[in-house]
C-alpha positions as CSV (number, residue, x, y, z in Angstrom):
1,X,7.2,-22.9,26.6
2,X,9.2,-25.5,24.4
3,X,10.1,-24.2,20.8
4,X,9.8,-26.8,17.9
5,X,11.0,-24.9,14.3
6,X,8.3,-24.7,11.9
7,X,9.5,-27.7,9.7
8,X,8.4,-29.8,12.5
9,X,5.4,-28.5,13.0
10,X,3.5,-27.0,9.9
11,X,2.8,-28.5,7.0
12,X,1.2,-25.8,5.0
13,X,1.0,-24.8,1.2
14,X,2.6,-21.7,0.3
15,X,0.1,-20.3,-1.6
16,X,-2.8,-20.5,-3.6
17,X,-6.0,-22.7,-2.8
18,X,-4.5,-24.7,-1.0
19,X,-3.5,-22.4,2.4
20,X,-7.2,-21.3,2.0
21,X,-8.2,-24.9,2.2
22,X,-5.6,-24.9,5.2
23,X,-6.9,-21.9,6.7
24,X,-10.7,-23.4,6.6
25,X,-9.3,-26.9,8.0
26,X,-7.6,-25.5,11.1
27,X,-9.3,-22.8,13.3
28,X,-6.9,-22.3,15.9
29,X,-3.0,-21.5,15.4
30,X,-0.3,-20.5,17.6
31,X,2.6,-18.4,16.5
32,X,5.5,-17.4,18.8
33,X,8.5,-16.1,18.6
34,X,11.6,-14.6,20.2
35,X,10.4,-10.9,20.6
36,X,7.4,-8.9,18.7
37,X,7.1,-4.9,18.0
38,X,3.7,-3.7,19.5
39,X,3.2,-0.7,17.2
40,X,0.3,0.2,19.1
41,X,2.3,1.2,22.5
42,X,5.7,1.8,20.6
43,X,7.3,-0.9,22.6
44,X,9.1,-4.3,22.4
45,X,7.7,-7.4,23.6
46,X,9.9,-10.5,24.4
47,X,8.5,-13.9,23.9
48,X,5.5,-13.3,22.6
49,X,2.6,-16.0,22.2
50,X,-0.4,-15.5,19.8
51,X,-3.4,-17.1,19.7
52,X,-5.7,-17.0,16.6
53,X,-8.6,-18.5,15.9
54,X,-10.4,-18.4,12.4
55,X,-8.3,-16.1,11.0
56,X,-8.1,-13.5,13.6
57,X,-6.5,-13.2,16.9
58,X,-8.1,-13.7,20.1
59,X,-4.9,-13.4,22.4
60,X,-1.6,-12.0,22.8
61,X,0.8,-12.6,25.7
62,X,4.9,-11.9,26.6
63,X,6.7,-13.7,28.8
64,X,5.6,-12.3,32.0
65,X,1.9,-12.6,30.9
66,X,1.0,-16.1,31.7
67,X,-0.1,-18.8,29.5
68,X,-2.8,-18.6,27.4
69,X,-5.4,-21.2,27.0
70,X,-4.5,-23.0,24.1
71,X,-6.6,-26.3,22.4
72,X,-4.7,-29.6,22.4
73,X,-5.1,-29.5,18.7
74,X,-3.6,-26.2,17.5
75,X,-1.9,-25.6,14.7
76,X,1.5,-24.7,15.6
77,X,3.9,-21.5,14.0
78,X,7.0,-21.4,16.2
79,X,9.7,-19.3,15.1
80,X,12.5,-19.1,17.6
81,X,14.5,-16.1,17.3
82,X,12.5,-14.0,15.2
83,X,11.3,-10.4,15.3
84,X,7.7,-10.4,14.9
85,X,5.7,-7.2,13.1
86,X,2.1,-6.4,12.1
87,X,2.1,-7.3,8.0
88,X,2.7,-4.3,6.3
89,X,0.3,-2.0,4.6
90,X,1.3,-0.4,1.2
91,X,-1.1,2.5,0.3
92,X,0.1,3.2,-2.9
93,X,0.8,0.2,-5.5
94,X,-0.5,-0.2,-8.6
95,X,-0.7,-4.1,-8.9
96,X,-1.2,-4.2,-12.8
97,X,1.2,-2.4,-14.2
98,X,5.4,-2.8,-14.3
99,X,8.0,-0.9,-14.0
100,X,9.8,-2.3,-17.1
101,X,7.2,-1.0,-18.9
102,X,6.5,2.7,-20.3
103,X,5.3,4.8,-22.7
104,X,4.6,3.8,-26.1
105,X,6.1,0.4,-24.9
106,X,2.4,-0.7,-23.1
107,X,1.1,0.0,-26.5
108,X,2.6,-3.6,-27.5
109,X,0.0,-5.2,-24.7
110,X,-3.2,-6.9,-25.5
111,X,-6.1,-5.3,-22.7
112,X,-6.0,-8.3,-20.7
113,X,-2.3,-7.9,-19.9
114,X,-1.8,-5.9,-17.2
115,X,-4.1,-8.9,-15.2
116,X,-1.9,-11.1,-15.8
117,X,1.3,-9.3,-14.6
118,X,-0.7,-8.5,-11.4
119,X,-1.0,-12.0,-10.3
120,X,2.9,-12.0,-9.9
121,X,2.7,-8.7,-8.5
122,X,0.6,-9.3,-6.0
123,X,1.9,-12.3,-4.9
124,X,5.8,-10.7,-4.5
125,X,4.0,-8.1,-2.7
126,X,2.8,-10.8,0.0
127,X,6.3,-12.5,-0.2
128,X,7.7,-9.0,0.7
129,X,5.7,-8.9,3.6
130,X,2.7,-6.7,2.5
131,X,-0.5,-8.5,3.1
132,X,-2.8,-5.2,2.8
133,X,-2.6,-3.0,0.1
134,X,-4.2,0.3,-1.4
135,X,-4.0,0.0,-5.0
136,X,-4.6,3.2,-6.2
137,X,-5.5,3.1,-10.1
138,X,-6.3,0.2,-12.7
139,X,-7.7,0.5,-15.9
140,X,-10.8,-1.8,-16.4
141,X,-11.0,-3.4,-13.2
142,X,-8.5,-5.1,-13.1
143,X,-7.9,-4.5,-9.5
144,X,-11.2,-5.9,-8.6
145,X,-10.7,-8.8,-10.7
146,X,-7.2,-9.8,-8.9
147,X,-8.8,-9.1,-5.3
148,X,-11.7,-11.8,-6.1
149,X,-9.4,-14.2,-7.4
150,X,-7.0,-13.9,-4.2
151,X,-10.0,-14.2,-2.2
152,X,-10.8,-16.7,-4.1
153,X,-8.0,-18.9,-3.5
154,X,-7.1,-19.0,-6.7
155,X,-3.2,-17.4,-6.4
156,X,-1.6,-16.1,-3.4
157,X,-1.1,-12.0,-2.6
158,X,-2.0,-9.6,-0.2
159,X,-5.6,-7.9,0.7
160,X,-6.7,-5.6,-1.7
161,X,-8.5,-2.1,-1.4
162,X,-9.1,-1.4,-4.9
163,X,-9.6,2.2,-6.3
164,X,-10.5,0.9,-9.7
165,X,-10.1,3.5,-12.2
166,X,-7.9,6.8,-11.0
167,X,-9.7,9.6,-12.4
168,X,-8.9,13.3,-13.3
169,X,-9.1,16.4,-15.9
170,X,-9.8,16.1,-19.7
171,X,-6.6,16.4,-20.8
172,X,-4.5,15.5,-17.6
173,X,-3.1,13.3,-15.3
174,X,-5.1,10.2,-15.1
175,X,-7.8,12.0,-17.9
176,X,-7.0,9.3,-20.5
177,X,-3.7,8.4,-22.8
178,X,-2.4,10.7,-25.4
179,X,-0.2,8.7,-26.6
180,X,-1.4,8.3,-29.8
181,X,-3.4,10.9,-32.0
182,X,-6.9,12.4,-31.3
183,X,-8.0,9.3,-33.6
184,X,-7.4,6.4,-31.6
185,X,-9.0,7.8,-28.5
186,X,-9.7,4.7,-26.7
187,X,-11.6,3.5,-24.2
188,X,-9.1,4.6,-20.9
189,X,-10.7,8.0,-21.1
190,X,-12.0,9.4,-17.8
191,X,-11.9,12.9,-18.2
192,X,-13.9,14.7,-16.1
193,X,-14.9,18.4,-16.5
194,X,-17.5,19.7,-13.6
195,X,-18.9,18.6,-10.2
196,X,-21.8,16.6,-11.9
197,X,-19.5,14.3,-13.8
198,X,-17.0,14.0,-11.0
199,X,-19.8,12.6,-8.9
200,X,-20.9,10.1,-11.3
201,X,-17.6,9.0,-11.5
202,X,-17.2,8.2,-8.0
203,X,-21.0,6.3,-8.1
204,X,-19.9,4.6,-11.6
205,X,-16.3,3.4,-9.7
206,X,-18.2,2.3,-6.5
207,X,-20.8,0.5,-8.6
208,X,-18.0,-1.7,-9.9
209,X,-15.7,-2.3,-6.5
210,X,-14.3,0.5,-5.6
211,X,-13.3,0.8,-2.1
212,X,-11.5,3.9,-2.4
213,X,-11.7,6.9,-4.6
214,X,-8.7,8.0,-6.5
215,X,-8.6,11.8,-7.9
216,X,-5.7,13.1,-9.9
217,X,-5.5,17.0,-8.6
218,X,-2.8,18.2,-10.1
219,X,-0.1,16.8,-13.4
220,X,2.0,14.0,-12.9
221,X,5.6,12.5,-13.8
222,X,4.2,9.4,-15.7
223,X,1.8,11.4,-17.9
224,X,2.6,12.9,-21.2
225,X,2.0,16.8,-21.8
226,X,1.2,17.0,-18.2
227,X,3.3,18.7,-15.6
228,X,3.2,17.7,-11.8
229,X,3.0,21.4,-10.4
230,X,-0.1,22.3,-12.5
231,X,-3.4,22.1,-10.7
232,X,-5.8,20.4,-13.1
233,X,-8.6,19.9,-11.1
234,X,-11.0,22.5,-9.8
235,X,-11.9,23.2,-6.1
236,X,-15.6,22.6,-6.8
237,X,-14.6,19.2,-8.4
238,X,-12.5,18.0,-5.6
239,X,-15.0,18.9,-3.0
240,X,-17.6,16.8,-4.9
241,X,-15.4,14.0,-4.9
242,X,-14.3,14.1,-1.6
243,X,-18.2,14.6,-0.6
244,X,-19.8,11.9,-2.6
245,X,-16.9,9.6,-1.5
246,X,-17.5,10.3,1.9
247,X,-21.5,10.3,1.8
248,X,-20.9,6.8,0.2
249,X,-18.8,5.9,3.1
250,X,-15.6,5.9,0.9
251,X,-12.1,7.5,1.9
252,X,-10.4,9.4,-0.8
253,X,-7.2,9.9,-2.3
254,X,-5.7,12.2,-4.6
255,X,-2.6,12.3,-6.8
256,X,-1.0,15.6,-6.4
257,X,2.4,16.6,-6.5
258,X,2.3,20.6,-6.9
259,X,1.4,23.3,-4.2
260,X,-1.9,24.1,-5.1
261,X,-3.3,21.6,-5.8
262,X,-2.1,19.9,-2.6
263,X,-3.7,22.7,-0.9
264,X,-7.0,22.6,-2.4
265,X,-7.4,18.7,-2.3
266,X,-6.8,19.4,1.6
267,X,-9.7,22.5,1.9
268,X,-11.8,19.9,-0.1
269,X,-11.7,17.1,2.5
270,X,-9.5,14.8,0.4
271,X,-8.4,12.2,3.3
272,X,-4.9,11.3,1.7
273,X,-2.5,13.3,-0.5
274,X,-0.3,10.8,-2.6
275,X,3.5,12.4,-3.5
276,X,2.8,15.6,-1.9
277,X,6.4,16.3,-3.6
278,X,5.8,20.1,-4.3
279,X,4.2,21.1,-0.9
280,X,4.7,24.5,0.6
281,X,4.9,25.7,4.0
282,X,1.1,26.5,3.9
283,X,0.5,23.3,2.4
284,X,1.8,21.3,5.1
285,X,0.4,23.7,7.9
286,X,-2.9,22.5,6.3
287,X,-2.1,19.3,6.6
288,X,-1.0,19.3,10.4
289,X,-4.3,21.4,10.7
290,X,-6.9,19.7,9.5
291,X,-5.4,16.4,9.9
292,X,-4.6,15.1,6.5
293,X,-2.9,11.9,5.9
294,X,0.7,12.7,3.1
295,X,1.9,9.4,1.3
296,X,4.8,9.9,0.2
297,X,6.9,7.5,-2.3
298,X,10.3,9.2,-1.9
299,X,11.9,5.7,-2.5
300,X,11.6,5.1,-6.0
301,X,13.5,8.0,-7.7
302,X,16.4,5.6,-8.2
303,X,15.0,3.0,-10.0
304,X,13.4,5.5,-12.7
305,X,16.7,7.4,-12.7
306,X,18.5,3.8,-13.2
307,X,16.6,2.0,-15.5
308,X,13.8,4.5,-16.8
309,X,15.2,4.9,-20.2
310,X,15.8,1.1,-20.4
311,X,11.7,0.7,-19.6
312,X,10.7,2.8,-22.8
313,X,9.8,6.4,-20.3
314,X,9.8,9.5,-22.0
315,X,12.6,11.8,-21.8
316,X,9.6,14.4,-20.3
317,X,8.9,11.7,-17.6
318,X,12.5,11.2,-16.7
319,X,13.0,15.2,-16.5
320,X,10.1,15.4,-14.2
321,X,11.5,12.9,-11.8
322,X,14.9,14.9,-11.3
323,X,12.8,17.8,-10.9
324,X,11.0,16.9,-8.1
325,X,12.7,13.8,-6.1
326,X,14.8,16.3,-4.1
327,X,12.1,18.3,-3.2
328,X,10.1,15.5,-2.1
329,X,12.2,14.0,0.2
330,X,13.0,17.4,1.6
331,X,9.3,18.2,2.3
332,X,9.1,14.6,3.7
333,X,11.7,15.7,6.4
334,X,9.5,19.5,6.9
335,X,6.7,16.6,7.7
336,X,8.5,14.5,10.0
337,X,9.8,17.1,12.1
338,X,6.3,18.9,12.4
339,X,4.3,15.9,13.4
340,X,2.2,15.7,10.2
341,X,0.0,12.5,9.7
342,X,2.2,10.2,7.4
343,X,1.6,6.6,6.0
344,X,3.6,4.4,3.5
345,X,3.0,4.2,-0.2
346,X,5.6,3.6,-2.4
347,X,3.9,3.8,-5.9
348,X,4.7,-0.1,-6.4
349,X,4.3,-0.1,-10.2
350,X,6.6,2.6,-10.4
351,X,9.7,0.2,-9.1
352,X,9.5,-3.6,-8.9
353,X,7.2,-4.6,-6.5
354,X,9.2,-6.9,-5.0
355,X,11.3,-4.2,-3.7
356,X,8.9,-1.8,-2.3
357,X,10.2,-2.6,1.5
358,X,13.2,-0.7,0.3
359,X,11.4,2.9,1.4
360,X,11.7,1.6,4.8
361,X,15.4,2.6,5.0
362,X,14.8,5.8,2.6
363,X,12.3,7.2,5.3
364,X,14.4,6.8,8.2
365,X,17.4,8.4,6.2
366,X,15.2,11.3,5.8
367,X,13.5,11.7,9.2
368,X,11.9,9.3,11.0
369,X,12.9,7.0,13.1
370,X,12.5,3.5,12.8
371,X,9.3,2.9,15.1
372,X,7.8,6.0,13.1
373,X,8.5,4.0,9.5
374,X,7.1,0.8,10.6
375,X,4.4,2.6,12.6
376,X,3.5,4.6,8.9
377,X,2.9,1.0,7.1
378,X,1.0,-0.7,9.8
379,X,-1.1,1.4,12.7
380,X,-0.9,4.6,10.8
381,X,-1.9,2.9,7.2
382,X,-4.9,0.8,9.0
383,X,-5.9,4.5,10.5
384,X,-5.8,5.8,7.4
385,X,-7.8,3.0,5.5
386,X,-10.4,3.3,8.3
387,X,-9.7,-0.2,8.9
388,X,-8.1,-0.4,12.3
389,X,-10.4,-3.0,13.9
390,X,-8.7,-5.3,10.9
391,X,-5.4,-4.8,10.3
392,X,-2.2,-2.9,11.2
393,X,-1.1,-4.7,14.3
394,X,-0.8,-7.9,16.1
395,X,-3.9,-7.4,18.7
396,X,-6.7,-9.4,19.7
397,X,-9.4,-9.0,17.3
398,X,-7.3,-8.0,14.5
399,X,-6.2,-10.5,11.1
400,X,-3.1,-12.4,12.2
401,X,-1.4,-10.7,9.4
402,X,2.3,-11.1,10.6
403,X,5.9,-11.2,9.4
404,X,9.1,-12.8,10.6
405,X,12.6,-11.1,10.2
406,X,15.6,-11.6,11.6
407,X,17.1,-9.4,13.7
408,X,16.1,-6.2,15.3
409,X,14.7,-3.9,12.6
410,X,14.8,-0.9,15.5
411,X,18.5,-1.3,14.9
412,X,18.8,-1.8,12.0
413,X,15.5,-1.0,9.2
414,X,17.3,-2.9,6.2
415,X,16.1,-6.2,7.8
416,X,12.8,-5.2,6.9
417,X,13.8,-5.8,3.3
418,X,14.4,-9.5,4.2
419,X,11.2,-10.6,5.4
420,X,11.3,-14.9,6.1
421,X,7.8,-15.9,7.0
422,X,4.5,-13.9,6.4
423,X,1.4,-14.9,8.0
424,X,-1.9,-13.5,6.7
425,X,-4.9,-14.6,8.3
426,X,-3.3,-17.1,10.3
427,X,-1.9,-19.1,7.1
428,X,2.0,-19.4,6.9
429,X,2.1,-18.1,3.1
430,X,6.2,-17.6,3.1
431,X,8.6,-19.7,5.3
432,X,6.8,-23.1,6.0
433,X,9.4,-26.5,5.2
434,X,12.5,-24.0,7.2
């Protein structure tokens, strides 16, 4: 099969409305390629041509697999020489929020703000080759709000599975700022003390969006007066929100960074345990036991070592970052090596978004092989999601959410960090006029 580069043969906006008045105007596209990573089978395949048609794909085929039946009229994507990958998942980002941007410093913000900074977010994300996302956390809705205007066609970015708001104890992580005195309590408070008011906290979230339910089980680093290896939240209150998530056909995901906590987020039925920096051996035999998907952001130590003090973060917040990035990235081997259930999250929001492929190359250096890290942010995230029939590889039924990179990222994961086309839905959103 002849290859013609894209400039030749798309013409298609970037962004915005217009590639979802593209996407509505052409219902079959073909992309190909030099080789593609099945992350399904583990394997390699060489010349790869996929068909899609409205958005999804309907076949995929290597060079010794015959030619598929393609309309006179498709939509061409041909991208000789390229490494082809499943678009990559992030389960932990927080879209409205920056890194430059901490402690009393947000106080300088209008509400609206952190809406308006997720636009941009989101659409680096999709420009970094994430075109699904968990965003776990965002103060009045404004996760919700940016997912309807991307599916809007409005602006550009990934899709979103919004948590809306994160919530936790009175008094701890994710149970409203203390920032300012007892006075100007404000409206961010979710505090939750007992099983009741967890559970109308998970209806009041879902009400408004949520797709996920995000608990905060133990302290955090971000968080003032709070410390990351305290439990704050009971066993009784994480099994009602892991049940009433689950009975409301909702997957769950709680913030917990020390032992104990881990552990009883995991007896409770929690389905993901975000940082798990603090886990103990029990902890992860837990884990491997019953299943339990760890998220682990073990990438973005650096930049809030770097430039924390520069973004306005507490001296406490800083301390509580040396004291348990080490650790963390330790335990994230211990998980590797025993087979544990791991995905990517890399607590975009933390560090720029834009550079959130960089944990790629930070998870291999501590454990996994390459396959494994691009397995944990496509098959493994969609698995995780419960949304495996939609995304998280290129395979007949699935979104043709794809990415282009040169090179081999098996040998080498840092090309993963220079993504040059991305795909979602079968629209060329990054790469079109090369």
């Amino acid at each position: 099969m002849r290859l013609i580069t894209v400039a030749t043969c798309v013409t298609l906006a970037s962004a915005g409305m217009a590639s979802a008045q593209t996407a509505s105007a052409s219902r079959t596209t073909v992309i190909t390629a030099a080789r593609m990573i099945d992350v399904v089978a583990g394997r390699v395949i060489e010349e790869p041509v996929i068909v899609v048609t409205d958005g999804r794909i309907t076949s995929v085929v290597g060079r010794n697999g015959g030619r598929p039946n393609i309309p006179a009229d498709a939509q061409r994507i041909d991208l000789p020489g390229k490494t082809l990958l499943p678009g990559f998942i992030d389960m932990h980002v927080h879209l409205a929020g920056s890194a430059r941007i901490r402690g009393y410093r947000s106080l300088e913000y209008t509400d609206v703000f952190p809406v308006t900074l997720g636009v941009g977010n989101a659409r680096d994300m999709l420009q970094a080759g994430f075109t699904t996302v968990r965003n776990l956390g965002s103060a009045d809705y404004a996760d919700v709000a940016l997912k309807q205007g991307i599916e809007g066609g409005f602006y550009p970015g990934p899709r979103i599975v919004p948590a809306t708001w994160s919530f936790g104890a009175t008094g701890g992580h994710c149970g409203g700022s203390n920032l300012l005195p007892p006075s100007y309590k404000d409206q961010t408070e979710r505090g939750v003390n007992g099983a009741e008011a967890v559970r109308y906290q998970v209806r009041e979230n879902r009400r408004f969006g949520a797709e996920v339910i995000k608990v905060c089980a133990t302290g955090g680093v971000f968080s003032k007066n709070t410390e990351p290896g305290q439990q704050q939240m009971t066993a009784d209150e994480l099994k009602a929100a892991a049940d009433e998530a689950h009975m409301l056909g909702l997957k769950v995901a709680a913030h917990a960074h020390g032992a104990e906590g881990i552990k009883a987020a995991i007896r409770a039925g929690i389905d993901t345990i975000e940082h798990a920096s603090l886990i103990d051996d029990e902890g992860l035999r837990l884990a491997k036991e019953r299943g339990t998907w760890l998220s682990m952001d073990i990438f973005n130590t650096e930049y809030t070592q770097r430039e924390g003090a520069a973004t306005g973060a507490l001296e406490e917040n800083l301390r509580k970052d040396r004291e348990v990035a080490q650790v963390q990235r330790d335990n994230f081997g211990k998980a590797v090596r025993m087979g544990i259930k791991l995905v990517f999250g890399s607590d975009a929001g933390v560090m720029p978004h834009d550079t959130a492929a960089g944990q790629f190359a930070t998870m291999v250096q501590f454990g996994m092989t390459p396959m494994q890290a691009i397995q944990a942010a496509t098959t493994n995230a969609a698995q995780a999601l419960g949304r495996e029939r939609d995304v998280g590889a290129i395979a007949v039924g699935r979104y043709a959410d794809i990415v282009a990179v040169d090179g081999d990222p098996l040998a080498d994961i840092r090309v993963l960090e220079r993504v040059s086309h991305v795909v979602k839905g079968g629209v060329l959103e990054k790469g079109a006029g090369e």
